[in-house]
N, C-alpha and C positions, 0 to 999 in steps of 0.2 A: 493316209493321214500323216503332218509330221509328227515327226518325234520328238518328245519334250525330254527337259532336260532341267532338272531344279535340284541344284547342288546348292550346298552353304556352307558359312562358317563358323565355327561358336560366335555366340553374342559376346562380345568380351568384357568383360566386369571392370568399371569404372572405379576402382579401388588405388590405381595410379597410372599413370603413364604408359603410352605404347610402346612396348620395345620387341627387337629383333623377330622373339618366337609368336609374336602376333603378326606380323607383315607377312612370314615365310607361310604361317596356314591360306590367309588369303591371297596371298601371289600365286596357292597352287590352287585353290577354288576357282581364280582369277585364269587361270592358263586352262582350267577344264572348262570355264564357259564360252572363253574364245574360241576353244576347238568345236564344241558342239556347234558355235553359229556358224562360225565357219564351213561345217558338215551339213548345214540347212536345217540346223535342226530349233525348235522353238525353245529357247533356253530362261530359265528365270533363276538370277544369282541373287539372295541372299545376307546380307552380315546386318551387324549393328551391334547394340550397348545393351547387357545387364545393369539392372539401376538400382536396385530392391537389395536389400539386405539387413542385416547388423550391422556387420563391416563398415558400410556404406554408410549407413547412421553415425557409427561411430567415429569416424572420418570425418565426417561432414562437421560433428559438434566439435572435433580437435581443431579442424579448420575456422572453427569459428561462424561457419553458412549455415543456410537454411540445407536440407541433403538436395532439396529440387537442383536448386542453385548450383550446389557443387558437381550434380550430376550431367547438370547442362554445358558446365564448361570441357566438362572430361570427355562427354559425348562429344562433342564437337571437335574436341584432340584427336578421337579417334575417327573421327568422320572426315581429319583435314588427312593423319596418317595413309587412311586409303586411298584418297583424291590425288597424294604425293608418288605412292607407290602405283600410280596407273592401275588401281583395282574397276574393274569395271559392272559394278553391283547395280542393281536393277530395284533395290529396295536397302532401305537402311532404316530398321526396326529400332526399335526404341519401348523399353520395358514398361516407360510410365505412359507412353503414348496411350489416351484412351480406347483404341481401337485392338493392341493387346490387352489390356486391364479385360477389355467384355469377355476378348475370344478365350482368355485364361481362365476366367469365374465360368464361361462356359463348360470349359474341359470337365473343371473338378464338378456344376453339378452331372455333367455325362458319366463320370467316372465313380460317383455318388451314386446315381441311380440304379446302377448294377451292384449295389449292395459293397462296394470295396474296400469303402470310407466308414471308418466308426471313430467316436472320441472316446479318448482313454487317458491318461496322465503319462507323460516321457518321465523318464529317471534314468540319467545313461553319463556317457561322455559325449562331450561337442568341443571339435574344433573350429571356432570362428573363423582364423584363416583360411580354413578346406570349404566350408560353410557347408561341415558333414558331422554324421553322426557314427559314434565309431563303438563297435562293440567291447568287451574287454580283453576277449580273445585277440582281438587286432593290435590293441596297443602295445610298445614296445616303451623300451628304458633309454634316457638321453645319458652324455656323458656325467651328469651327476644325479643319475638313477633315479629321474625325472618320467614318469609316463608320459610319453606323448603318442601323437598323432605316428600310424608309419611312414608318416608325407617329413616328421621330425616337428610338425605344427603343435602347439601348446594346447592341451583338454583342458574343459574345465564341468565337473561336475552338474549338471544341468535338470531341475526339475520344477515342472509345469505341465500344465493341461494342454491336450495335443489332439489332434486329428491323428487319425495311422492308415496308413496303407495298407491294405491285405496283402503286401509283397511274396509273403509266405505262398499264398496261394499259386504265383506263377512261376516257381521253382522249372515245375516240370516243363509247361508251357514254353520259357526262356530256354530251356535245353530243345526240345524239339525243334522251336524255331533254326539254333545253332547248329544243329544237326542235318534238319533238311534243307535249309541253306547257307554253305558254308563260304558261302559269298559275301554274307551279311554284315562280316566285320573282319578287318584287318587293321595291321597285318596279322600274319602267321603267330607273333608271340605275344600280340595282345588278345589274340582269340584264345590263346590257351589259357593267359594266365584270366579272359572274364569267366572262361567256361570251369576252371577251376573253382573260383569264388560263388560260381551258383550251384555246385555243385557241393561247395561245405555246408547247404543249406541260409535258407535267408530269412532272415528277421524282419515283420512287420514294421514300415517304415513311419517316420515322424513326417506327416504332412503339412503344419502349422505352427507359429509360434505366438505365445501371448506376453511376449518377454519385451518386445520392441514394436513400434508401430510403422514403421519405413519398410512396409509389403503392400502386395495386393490383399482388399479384405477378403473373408473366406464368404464365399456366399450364404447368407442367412444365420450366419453369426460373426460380427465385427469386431470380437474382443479377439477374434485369431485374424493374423495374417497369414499365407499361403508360403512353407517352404520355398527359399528363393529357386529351386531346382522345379519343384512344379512348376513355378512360375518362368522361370526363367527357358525349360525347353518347351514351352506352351508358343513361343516365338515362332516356331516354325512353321504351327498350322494358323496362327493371329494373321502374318504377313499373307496369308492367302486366306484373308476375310472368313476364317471359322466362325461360327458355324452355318456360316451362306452356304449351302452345297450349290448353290448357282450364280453366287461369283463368277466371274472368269479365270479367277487365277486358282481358283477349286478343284482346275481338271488336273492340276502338276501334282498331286497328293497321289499316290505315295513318293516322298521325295527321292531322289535318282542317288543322291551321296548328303550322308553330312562328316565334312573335313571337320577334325577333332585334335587337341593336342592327347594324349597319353594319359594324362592327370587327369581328364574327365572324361576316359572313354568307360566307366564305371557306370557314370548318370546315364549315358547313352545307349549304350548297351543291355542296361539291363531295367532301369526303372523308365526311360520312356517306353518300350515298347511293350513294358508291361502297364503302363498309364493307358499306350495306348489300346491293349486286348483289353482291358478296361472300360474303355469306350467304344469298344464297337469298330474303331478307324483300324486302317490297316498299316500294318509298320511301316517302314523306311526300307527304301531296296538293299543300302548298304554303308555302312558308318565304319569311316578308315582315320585310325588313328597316328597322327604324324608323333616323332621325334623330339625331343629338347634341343635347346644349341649351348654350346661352354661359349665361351670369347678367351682367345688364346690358352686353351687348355681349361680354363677355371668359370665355375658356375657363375652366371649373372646371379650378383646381387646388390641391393644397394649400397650396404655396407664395403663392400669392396669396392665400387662406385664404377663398376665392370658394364654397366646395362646400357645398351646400345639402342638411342634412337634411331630406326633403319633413315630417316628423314636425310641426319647426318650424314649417314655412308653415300647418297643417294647425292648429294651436294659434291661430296669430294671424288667420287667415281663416275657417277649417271647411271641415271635411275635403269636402263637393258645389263649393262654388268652386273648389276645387285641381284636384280631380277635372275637374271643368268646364272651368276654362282652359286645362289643360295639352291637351286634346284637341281643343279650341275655336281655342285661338290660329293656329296654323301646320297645312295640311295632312299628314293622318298620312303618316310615311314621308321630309318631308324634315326639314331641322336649323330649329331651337328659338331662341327666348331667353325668358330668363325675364326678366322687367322686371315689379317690382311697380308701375309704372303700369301697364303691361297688364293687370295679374292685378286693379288694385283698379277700372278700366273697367270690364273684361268683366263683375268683377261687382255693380257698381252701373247699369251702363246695358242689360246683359243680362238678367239672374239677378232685377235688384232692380226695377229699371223694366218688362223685357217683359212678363216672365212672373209675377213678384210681384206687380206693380199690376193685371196683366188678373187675376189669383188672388181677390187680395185685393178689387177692386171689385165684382166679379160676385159673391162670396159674402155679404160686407156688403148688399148689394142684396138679394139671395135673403132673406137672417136678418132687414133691415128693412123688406121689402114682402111676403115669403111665408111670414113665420114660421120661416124656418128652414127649411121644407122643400119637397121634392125637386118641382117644379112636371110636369102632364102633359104629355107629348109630344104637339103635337096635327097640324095641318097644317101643313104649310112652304111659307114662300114662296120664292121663288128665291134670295135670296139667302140665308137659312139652308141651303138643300141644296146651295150652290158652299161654305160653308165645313165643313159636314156630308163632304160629296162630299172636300175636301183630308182633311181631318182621318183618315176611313176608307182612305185610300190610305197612309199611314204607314207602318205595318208589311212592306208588300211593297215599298215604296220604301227603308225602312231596308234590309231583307233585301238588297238588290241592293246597297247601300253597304256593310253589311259584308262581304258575300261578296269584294268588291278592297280589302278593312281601308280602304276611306275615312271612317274614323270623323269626321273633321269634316267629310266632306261630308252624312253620317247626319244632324249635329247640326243644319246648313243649311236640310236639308228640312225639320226641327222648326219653327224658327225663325224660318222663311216662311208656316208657320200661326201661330204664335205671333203674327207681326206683323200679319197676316190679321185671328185673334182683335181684334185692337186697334182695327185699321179696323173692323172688324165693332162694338162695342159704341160705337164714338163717332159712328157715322152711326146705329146703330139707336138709342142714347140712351134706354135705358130707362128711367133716372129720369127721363124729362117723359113718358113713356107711364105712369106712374102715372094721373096724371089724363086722360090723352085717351083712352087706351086699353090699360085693367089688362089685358086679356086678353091681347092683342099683346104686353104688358109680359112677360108670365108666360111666353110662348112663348117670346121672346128669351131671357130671363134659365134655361131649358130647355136650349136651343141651346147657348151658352156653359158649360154646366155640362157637356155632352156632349161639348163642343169639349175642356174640359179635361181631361176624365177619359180622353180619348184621347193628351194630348198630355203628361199625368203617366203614364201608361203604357207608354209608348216611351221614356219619358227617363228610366226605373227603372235600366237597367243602367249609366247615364253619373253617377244622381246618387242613388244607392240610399236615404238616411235622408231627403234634401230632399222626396222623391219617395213613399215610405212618408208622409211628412205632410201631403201635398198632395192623396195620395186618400183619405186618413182625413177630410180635412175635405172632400173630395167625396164623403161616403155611399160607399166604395165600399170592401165586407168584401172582405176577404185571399185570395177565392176569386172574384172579379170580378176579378184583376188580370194576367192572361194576355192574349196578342193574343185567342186566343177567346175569350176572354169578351166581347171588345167590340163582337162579334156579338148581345150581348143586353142592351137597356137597362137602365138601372137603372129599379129600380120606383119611378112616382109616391108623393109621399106619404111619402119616407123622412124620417127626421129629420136637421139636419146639426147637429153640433157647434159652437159657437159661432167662429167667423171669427179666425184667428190670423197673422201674417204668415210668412213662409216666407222670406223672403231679407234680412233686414236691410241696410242699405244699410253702407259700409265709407269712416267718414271717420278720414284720419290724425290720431293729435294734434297738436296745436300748440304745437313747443317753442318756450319764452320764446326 
């Protein structure tokens, strides 16, 4: 049977605009479903919009709209954001879509039915910004001795008639999961610091509000709407048509990854998969939580007016260099900076010197000593089968990198052939084997086109159109582009399109 594959991304909350640290989670959900297909494997990816809220209410009556209204324009910012950044999503959910609203009122009465829902009255602190509820032990002093939020979000005093969660109940539960699989959530220092917090003990949760009407209603009483976090991670079982268990897209449940930022690997970690022992369904395989990004050292914020639409960068660079540095720079999973020195390095000394110049010499060489075409594979010396030998190991070394999302360790492995590559054509030197020896010439300049064609094939899901023109101008049709296929040479003999560069190099203008 194949193997599926149902990764996603948080829904992202339509409260404003899409910037930087939302592109980077789905660029990297986006490069784990390209590899799975590319592996054969049956993949279904995931994203969309939060729509439900306070927040969102409150926004929308600032705005002057009806919240529908405002939520559909925002949706659709973040719907054009993805399209921009080559995400390659298989569904894009939608909170107020009727088909979530059923599968959500579904959950809670599943979750209902096992006794785990009672009403009771809230009286606490709430942060509207967090759109959480925060104990008093949690809260801290701002610089004028201000409680707020540990996020530094503003509380405010909050009391109303509530649904609650037996959260209490699954203390133990949420630690054994943690324990007997310690797979289930990264990285490393977000699993200590969640396994920490279930472990100070946990307080039965607020599941409803009767303060605002822009929710899902609660089933069988309408004067509450549904906590937007109920609601809002009910999305992951809605998009595979819950509670059909004979759907088709029914069979991807238990989800393979849910990519997360840091700030909400709280909800995830600890109240869905206690929603879901709740219900009977069975958890998530594993929830990895990514990093923040600064821009040039300093937090995005508006007020500093630092916030980066990725749309932007993607205009002034191209859309594989963004895609590239952002996964390239910092290892996946911890915090970020964006600095366009970084971004214009990485890709003139990476992108445009490694991999471009080993690209582009070895094809020019091919088009002006072999006509252009695909030279035979003949016998190898040792050193073409140590760099043959890296090049073939790729794939099952990528596989072990993303199975822990260390996606720029993935890139590393590349990289080390790539630089390989480079040693390899400046010691074998085959434009002075023209004259001493064309045939050795023709084996080398073989070698390298096979080196390539493996190492534009792994780097398909990180740099999808760079990479679509890198094996066009390696002879290699749209049905060679699989890890299996690179099990079978390309045939002697093909013709190559004439030699084109692939990474332009990135120089700043020069203001007077």
């Amino acid at each position: 049977m194949t193997a599926r594959f149902y990764v996603t991304t948080p829904i992202y909350y339509v409260n404003g605009a899409p910037h930087i640290g939302h592109a980077y989670t789905s660029i990297a959900a986006d490069v784990l479903a390209r590899f799975h297909r590319l592996s054969g494997h049956d993949v279904f990816f995931l994203t969309g919009t939060d729509e439900h809220g306070q927040k969102v209410e409150q926004a929308a009556q600032t705005a002057g709209v009806e919240p529908k209204a405002f939520v559909d324009t925002i949706s659709a910012n973040f719907r054009d954001m993805a399209d921009s950044m080559a995400i390659s999503y298989d569904d894009f959910i939608r909170t107020t879509e009727p088909r979530h609203i059923k599968s959500a009122q579904a959950l809670w009465e599943k979750v209902a039915e096992s006794g785990a829902i009672y009403l009771g009255a809230y009286e606490g602190w709430y942060a509207l910004r967090d759109e959480c509820f925060y104990g008093e032990d949690e809260l801290v002093s701002d610089a004028q001795g201000n409680k707020v939020a540990p996020t530094g979000a503003p509380v405010e005093w909050v009391k109303e008639p509530s649904y609650f969660f037996k959260l209490s109940d699954y203390q133990d539960k949420l630690l054994a999961l943690y324990e007997a699989h310690p797979e289930f959530l990264g990285p490393t220092g977000a699993r200590r610091e969640i396994i920490s917090f279930v472990k100070q003990g946990l307080r039965d949760l607020s599941v409803s509000r009767t303060s605002f009407k822009w929710g899902i209603p609660v089933p069988g009483d309408e004067a509450h709407v549904m906590y937007v976090w109920f609601d809002a991670l009910a999305n992951y079982l809605s998009a595979l048509d819950y509670p059909n268990t004979d759907a088709p897209k029914a069979a991807f449940w238990p989800a393979s990854l849910h990519l997360v930022g840091k700030d909400i690997a709280r909800f995830h970690a600890v109240y869905w998969p206690a929603f879901l022992m709740a219900a009977g369904i069975e958890v998530p395989k594993k929830i990895f939580a990514n990093g923040w990004w600064t821009v040039e050292g300093q937090k995005m914020s508006k007020s500093l007016g630092n916030v980066v639409d990725p749309r932007d960068l993607v205009k002034e660079f191209g859309l594989d260099a963004v895609r590239f540095f952002l996964l390239r720079e910092v290892p996946f999973g911890g915090d970020s900076d964006l600095s366009r020195k970084s971004l214009i390095m990485r890709n003139n000394v990476e992108l445009a010197n490694d991999l471009g110049n080993l690209c582009q010499r070895t094809l020019s060489l091919v088009a002006r000593n072999c006509g252009g075409i695909v030279p035979e594979r003949r016998t190898l010396t040792d050193e073409d089968s140590q760099i043959l030998g890296q090049v073939a190991l790729l794939p099952s070394l990528m596989a072990t990198q993303m199975e822990r999302c260390a996606l720029t360790d993935a890139l590393e492995d590349v990289w080390k052939v790539i630089r390989a590559g480079n040693a390899y054509i400046d010691h074998q030197a085959p434009w002075a084997l023209k004259k001493t020896d064309p045939e050795r010439m023709n084996d080398v300049l073989r070698v390298l086109l096979d080196v390539l064609r493996g190492i534009a094939t792994v780097l398909q899901p990180f740099m999808p159109h760079s990479m679509e023109r890198m094996l066009t101008q390696l002879g290699v049709t749209d049905s060679e582009r699989s890890f299996a296929a690179l099990e079978t040479l390309l045939p002697a003999g093909r013709e190559l399109p004439a030699p084109q560069g692939i990474f332009p190099r990135y120089v700043e203008e020069q203001t007077a």
